[in-house]
mmCIF file as gemmi writes it, N, C-alpha and C atoms, coordinates in Angstrom:
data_model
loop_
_atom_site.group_PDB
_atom_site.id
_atom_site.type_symbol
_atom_site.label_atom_id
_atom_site.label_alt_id
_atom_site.label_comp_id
_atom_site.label_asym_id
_atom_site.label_entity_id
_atom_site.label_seq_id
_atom_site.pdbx_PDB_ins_code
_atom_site.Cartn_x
_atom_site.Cartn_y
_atom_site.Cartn_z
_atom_site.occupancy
_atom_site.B_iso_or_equiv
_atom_site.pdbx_formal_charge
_atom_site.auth_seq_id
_atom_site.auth_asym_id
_atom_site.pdbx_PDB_model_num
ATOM 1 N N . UNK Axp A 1 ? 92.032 92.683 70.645 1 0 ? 1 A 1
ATOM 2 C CA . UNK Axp A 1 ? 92.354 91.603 71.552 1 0 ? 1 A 1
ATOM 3 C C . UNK Axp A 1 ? 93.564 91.951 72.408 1 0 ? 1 A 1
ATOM 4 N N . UNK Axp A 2 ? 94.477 92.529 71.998 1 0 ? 2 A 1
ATOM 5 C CA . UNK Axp A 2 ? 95.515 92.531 72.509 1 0 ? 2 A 1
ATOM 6 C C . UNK Axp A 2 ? 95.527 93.845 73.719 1 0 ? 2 A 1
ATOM 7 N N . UNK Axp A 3 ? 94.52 94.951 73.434 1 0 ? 3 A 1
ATOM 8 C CA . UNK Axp A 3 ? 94.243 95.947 74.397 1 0 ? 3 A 1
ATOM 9 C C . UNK Axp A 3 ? 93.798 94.901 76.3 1 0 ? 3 A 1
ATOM 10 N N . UNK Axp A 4 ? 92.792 94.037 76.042 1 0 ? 4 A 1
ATOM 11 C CA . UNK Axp A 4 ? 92.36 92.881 76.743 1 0 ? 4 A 1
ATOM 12 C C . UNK Axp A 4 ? 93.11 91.994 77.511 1 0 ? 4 A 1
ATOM 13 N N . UNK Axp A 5 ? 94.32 91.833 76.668 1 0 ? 5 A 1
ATOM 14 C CA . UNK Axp A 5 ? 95.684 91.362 77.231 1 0 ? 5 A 1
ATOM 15 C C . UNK Axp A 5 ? 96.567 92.178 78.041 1 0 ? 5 A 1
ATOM 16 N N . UNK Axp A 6 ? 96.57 93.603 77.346 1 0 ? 6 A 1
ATOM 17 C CA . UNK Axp A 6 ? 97.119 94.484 78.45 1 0 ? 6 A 1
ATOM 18 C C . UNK Axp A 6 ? 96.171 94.949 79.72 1 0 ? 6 A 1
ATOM 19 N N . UNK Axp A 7 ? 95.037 94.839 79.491 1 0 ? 7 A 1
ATOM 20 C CA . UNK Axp A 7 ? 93.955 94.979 80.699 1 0 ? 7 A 1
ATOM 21 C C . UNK Axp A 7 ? 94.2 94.135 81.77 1 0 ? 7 A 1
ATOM 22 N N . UNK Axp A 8 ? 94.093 92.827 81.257 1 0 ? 8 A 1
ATOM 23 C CA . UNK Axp A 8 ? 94.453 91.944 82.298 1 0 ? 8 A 1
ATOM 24 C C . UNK Axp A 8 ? 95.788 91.68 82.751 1 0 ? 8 A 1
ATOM 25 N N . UNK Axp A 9 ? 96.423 92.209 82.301 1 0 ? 9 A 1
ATOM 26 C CA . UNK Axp A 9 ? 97.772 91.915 82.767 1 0 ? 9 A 1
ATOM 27 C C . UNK Axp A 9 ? 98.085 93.239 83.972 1 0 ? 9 A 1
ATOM 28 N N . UNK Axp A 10 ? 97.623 94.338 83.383 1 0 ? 10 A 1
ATOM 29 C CA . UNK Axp A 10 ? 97.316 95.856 84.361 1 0 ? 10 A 1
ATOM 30 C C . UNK Axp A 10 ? 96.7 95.182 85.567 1 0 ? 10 A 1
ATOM 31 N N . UNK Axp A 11 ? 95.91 94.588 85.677 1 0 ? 11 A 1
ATOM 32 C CA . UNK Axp A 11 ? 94.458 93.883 86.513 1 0 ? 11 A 1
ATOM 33 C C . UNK Axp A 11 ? 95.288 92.98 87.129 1 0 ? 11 A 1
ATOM 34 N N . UNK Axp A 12 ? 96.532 92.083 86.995 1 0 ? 12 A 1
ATOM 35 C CA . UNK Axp A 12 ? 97.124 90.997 87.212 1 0 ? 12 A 1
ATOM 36 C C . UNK Axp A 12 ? 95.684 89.749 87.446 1 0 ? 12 A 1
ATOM 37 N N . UNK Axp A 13 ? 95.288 89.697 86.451 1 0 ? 13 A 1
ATOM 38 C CA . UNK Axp A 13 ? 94.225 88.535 86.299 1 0 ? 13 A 1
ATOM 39 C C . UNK Axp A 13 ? 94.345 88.045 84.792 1 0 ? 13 A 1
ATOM 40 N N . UNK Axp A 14 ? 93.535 86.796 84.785 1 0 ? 14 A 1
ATOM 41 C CA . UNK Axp A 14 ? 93.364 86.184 83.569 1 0 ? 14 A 1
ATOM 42 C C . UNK Axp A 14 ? 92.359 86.527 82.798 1 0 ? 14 A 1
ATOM 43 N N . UNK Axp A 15 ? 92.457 86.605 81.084 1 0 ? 15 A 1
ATOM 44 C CA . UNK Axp A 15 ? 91.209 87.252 80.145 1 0 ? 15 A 1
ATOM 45 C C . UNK Axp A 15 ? 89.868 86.168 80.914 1 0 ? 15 A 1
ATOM 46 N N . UNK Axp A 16 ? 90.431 84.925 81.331 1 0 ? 16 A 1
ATOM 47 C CA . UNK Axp A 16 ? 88.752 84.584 81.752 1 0 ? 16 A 1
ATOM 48 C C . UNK Axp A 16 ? 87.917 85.024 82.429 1 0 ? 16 A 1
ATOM 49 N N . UNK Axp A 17 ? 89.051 85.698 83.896 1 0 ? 17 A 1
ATOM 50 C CA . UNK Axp A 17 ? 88.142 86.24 84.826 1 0 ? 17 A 1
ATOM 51 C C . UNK Axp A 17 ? 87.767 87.597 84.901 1 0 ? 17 A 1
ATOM 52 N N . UNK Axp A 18 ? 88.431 88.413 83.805 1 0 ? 18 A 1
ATOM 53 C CA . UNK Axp A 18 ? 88.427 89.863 82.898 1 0 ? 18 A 1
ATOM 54 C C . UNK Axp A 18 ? 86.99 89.393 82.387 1 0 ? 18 A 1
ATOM 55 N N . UNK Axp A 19 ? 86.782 88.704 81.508 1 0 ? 19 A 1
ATOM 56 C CA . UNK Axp A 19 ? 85.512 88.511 80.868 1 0 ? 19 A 1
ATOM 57 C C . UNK Axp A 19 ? 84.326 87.514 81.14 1 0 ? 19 A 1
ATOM 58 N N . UNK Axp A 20 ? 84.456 86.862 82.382 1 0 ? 20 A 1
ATOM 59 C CA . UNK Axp A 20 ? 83.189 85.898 82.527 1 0 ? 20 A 1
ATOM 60 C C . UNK Axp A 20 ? 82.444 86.999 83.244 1 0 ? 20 A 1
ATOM 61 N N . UNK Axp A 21 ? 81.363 87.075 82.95 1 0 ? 21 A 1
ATOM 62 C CA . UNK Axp A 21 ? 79.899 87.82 83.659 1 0 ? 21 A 1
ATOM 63 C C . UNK Axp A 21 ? 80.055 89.25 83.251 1 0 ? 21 A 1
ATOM 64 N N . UNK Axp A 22 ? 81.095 89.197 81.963 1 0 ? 22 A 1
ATOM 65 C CA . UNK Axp A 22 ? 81.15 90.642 81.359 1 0 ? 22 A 1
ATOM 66 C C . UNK Axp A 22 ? 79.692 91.372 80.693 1 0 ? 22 A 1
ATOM 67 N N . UNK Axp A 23 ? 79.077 92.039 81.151 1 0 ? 23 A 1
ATOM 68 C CA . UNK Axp A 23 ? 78.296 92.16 80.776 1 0 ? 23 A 1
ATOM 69 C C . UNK Axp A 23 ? 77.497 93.552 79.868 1 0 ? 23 A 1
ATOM 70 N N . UNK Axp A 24 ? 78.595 94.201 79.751 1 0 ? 24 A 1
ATOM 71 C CA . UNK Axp A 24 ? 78.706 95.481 79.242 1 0 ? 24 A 1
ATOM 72 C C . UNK Axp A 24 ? 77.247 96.004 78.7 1 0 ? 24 A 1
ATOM 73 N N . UNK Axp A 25 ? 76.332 95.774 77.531 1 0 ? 25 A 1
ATOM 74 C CA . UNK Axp A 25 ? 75.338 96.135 76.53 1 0 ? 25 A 1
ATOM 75 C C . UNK Axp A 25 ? 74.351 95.626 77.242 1 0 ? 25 A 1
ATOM 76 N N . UNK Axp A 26 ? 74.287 94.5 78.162 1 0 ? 26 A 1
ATOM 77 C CA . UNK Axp A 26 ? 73.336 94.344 79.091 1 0 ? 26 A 1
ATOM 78 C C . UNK Axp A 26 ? 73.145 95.2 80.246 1 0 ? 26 A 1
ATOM 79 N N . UNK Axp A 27 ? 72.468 96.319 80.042 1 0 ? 27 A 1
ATOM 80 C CA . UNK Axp A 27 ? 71.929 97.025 81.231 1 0 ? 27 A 1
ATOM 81 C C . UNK Axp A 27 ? 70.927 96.345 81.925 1 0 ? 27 A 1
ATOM 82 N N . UNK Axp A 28 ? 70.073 95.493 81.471 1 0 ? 28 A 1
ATOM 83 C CA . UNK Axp A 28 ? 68.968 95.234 81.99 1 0 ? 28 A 1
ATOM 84 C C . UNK Axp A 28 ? 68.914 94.103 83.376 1 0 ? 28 A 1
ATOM 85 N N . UNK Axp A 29 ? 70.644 93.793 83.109 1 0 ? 29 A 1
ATOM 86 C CA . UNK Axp A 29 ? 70.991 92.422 83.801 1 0 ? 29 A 1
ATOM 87 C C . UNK Axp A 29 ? 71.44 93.225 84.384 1 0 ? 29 A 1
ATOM 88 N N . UNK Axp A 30 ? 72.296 94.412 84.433 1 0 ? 30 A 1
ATOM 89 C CA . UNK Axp A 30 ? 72.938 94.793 85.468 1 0 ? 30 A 1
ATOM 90 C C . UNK Axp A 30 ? 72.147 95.371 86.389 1 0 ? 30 A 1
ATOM 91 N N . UNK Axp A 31 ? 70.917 96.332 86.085 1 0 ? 31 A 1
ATOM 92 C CA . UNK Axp A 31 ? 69.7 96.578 86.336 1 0 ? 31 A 1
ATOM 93 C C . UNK Axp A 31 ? 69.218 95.812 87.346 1 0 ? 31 A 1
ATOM 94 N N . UNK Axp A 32 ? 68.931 94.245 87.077 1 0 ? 32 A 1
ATOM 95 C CA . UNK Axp A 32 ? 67.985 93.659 87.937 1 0 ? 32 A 1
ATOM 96 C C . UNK Axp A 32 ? 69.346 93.242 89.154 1 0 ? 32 A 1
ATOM 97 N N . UNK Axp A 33 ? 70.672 92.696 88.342 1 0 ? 33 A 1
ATOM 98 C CA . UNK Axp A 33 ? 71.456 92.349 90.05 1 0 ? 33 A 1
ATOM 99 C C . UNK Axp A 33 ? 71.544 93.405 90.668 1 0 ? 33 A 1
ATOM 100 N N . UNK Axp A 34 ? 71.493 94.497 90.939 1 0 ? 34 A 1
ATOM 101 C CA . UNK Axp A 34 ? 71.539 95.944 91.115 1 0 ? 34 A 1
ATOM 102 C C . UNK Axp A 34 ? 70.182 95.696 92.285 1 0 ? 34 A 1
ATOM 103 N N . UNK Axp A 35 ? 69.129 95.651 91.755 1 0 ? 35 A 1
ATOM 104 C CA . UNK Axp A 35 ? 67.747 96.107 92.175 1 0 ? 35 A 1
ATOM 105 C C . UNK Axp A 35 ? 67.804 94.788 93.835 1 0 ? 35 A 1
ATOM 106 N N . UNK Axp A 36 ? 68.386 93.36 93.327 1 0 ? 36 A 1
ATOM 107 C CA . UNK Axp A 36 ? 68.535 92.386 94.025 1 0 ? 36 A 1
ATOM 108 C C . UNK Axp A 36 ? 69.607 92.232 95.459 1 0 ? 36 A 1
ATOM 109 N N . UNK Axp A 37 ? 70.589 93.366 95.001 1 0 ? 37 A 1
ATOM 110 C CA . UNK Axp A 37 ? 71.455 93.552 95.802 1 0 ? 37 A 1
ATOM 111 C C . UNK Axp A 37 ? 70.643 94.559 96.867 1 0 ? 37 A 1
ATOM 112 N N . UNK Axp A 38 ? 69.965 95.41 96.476 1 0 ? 38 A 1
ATOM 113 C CA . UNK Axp A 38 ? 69.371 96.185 97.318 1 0 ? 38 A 1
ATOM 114 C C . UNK Axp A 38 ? 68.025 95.738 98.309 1 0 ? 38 A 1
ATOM 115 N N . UNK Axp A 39 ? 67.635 94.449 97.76 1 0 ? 39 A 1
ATOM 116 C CA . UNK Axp A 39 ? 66.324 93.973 98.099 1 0 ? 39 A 1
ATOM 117 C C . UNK Axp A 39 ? 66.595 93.772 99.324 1 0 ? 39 A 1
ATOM 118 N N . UNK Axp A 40 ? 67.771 93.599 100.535 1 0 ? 40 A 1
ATOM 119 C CA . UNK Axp A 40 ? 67.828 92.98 101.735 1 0 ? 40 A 1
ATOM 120 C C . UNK Axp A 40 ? 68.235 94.04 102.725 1 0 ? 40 A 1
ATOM 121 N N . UNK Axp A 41 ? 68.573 95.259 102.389 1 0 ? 41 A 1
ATOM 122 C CA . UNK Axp A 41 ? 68.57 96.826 102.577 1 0 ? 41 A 1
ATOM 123 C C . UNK Axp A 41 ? 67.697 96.821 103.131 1 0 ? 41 A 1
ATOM 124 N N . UNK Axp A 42 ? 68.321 98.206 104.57 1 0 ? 42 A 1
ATOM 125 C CA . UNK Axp A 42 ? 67.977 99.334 105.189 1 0 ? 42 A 1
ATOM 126 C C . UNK Axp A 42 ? 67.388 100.545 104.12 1 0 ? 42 A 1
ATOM 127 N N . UNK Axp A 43 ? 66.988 101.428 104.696 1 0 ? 43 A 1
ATOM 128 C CA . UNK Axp A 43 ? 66.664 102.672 103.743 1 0 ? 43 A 1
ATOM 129 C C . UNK Axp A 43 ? 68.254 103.255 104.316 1 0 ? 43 A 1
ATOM 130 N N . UNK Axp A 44 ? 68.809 103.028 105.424 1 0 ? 44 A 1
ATOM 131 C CA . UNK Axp A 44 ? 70.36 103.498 105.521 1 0 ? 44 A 1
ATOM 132 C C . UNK Axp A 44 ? 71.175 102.908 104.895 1 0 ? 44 A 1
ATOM 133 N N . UNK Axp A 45 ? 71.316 101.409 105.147 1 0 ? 45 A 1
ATOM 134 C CA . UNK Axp A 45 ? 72.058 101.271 103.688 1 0 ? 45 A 1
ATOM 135 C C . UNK Axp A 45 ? 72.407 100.947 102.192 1 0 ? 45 A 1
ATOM 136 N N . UNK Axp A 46 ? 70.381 101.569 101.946 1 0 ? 46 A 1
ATOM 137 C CA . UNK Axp A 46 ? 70.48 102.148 100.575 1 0 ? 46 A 1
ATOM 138 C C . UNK Axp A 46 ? 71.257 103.647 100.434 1 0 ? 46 A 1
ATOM 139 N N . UNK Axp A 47 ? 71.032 104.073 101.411 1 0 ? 47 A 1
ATOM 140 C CA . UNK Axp A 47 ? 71.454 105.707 100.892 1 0 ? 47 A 1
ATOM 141 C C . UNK Axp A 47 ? 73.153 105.484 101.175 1 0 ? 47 A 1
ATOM 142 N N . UNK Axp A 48 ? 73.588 104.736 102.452 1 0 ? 48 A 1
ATOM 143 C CA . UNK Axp A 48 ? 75.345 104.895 102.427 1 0 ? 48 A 1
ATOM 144 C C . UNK Axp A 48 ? 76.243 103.753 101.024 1 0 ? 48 A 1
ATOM 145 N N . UNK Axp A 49 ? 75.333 102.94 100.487 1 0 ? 49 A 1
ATOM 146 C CA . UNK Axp A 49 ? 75.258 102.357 99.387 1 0 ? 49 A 1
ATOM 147 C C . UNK Axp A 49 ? 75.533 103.122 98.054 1 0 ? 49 A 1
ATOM 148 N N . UNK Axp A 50 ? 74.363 104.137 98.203 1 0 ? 50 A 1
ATOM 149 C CA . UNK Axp A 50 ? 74.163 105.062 96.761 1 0 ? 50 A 1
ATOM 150 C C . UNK Axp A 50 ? 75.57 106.234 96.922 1 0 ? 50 A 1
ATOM 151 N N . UNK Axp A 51 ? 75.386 106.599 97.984 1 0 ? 51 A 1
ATOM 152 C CA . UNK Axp A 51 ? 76.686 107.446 98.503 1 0 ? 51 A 1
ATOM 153 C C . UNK Axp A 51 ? 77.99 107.14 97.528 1 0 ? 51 A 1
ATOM 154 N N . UNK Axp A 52 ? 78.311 105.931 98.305 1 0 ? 52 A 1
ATOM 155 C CA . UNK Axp A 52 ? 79.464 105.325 97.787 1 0 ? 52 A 1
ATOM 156 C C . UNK Axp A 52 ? 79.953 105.287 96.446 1 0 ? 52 A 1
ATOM 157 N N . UNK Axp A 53 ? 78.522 104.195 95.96 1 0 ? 53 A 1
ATOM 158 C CA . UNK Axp A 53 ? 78.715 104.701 94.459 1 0 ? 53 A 1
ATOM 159 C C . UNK Axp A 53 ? 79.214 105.909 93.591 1 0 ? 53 A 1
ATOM 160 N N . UNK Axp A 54 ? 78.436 106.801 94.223 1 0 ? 54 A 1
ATOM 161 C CA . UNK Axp A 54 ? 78.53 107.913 93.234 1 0 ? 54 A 1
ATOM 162 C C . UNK Axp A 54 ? 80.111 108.413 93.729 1 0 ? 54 A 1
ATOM 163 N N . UNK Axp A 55 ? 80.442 108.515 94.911 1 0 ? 55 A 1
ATOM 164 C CA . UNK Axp A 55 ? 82.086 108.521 94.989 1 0 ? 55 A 1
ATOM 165 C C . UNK Axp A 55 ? 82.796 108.097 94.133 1 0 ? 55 A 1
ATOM 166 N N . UNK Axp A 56 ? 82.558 106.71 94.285 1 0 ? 56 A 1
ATOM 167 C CA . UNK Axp A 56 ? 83.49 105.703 93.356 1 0 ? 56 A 1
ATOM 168 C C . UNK Axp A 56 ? 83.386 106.203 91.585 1 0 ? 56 A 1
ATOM 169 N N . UNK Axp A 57 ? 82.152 106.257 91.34 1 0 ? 57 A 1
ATOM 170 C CA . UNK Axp A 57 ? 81.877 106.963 90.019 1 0 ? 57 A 1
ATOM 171 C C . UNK Axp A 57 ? 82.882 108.209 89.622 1 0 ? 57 A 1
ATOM 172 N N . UNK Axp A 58 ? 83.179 108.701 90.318 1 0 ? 58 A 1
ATOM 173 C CA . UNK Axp A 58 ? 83.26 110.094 90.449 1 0 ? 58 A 1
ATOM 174 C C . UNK Axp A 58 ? 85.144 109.801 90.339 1 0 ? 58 A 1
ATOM 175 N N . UNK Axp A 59 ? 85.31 109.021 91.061 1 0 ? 59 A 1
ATOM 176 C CA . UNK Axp A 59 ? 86.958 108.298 91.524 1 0 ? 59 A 1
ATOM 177 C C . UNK Axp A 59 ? 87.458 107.723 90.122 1 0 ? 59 A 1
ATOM 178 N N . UNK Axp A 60 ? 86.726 107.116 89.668 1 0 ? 60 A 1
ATOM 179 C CA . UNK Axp A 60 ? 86.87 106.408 88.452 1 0 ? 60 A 1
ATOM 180 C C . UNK Axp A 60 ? 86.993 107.274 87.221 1 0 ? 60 A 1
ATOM 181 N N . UNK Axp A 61 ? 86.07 108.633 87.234 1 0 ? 61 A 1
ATOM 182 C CA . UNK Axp A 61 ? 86.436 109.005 85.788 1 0 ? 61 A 1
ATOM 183 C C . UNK Axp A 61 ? 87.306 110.106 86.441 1 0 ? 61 A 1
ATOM 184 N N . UNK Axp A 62 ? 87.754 111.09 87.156 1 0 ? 62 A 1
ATOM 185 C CA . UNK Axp A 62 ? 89.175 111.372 87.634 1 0 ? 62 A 1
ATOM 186 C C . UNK Axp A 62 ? 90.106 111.033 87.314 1 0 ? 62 A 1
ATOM 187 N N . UNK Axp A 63 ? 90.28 109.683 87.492 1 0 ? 63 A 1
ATOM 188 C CA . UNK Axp A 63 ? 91.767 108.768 87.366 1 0 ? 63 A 1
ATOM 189 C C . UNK Axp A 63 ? 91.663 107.517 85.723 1 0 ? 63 A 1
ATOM 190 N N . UNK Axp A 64 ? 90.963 108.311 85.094 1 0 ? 64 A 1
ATOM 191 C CA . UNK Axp A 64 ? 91.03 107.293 84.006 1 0 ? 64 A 1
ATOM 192 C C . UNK Axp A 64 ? 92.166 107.57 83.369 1 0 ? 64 A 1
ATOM 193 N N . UNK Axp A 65 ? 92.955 108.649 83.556 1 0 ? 65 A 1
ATOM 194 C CA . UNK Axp A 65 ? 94.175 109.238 82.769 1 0 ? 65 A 1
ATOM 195 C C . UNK Axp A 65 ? 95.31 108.187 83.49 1 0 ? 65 A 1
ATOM 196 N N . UNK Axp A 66 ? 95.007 108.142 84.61 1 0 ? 66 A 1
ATOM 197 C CA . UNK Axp A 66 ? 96.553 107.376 85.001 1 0 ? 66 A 1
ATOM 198 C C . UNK Axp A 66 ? 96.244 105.827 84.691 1 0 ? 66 A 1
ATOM 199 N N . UNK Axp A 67 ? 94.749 105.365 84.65 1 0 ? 67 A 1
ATOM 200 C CA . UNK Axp A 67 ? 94.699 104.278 83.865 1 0 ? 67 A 1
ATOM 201 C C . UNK Axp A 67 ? 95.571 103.921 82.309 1 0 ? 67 A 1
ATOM 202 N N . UNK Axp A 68 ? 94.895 105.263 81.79 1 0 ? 68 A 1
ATOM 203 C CA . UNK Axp A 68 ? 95.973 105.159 80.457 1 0 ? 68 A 1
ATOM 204 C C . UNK Axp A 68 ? 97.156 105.017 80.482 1 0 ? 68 A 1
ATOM 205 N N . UNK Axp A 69 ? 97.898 105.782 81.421 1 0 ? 69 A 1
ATOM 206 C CA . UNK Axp A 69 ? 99.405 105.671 81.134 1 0 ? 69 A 1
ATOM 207 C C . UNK Axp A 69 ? 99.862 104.543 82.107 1 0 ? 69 A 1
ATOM 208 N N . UNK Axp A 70 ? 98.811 104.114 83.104 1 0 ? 70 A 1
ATOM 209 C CA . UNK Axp A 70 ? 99.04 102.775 83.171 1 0 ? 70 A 1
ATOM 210 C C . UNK Axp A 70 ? 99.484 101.387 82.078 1 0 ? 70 A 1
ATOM 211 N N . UNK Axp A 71 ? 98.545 101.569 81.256 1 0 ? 71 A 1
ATOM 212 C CA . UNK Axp A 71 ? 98.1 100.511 80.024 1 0 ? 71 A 1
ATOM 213 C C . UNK Axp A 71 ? 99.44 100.672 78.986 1 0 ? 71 A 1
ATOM 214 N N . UNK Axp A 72 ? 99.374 101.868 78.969 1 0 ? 72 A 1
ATOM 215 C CA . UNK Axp A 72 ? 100.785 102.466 77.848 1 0 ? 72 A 1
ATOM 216 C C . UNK Axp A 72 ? 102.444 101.51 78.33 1 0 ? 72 A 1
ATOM 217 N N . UNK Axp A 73 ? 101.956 101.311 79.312 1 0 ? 73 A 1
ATOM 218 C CA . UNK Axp A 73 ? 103.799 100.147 80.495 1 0 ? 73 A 1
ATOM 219 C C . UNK Axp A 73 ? 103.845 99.309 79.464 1 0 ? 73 A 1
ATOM 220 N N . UNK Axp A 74 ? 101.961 98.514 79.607 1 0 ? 74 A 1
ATOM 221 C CA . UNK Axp A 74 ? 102.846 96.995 78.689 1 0 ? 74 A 1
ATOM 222 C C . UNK Axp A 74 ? 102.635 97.291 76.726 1 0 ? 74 A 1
């Protein structure tokens, strides 16, 4: 619990809005808002869409270290 507390406090947000629509073990939900977000898509901006992602993917596990020693402050 208390890792959650330092998350959100890193986040400067509240555990509610840290955890409402948390949906972690549900792939299948993330899956379909995923599939829904794309339903109103170009075939361009599915692909500058997918692009992005995989940037951001890519951005995210890079910098998970300074996340940590982020978290390590509080």
């Amino acid at each position: 619990m208390q890792i959650l507390v330092t998350i959100a406090q890193a986040l400067e947000v509240s555990l509610d809005e840290l955890l409402v629509g948390n949906q972690v073990k549900n792939l299948a939900e993330y899956s379909n808002e995923v599939a829904r977000l794309f339903e109103d898509c170009s075939s361009y901006e599915k692909r500058v869409l997918f692009e992005m992602l995989v940037a951001m993917k890519s951005v995210i596990r890079d910098n998970k270290e300074l996340l940590r020693k982020e978290l390590e402050k509080f």
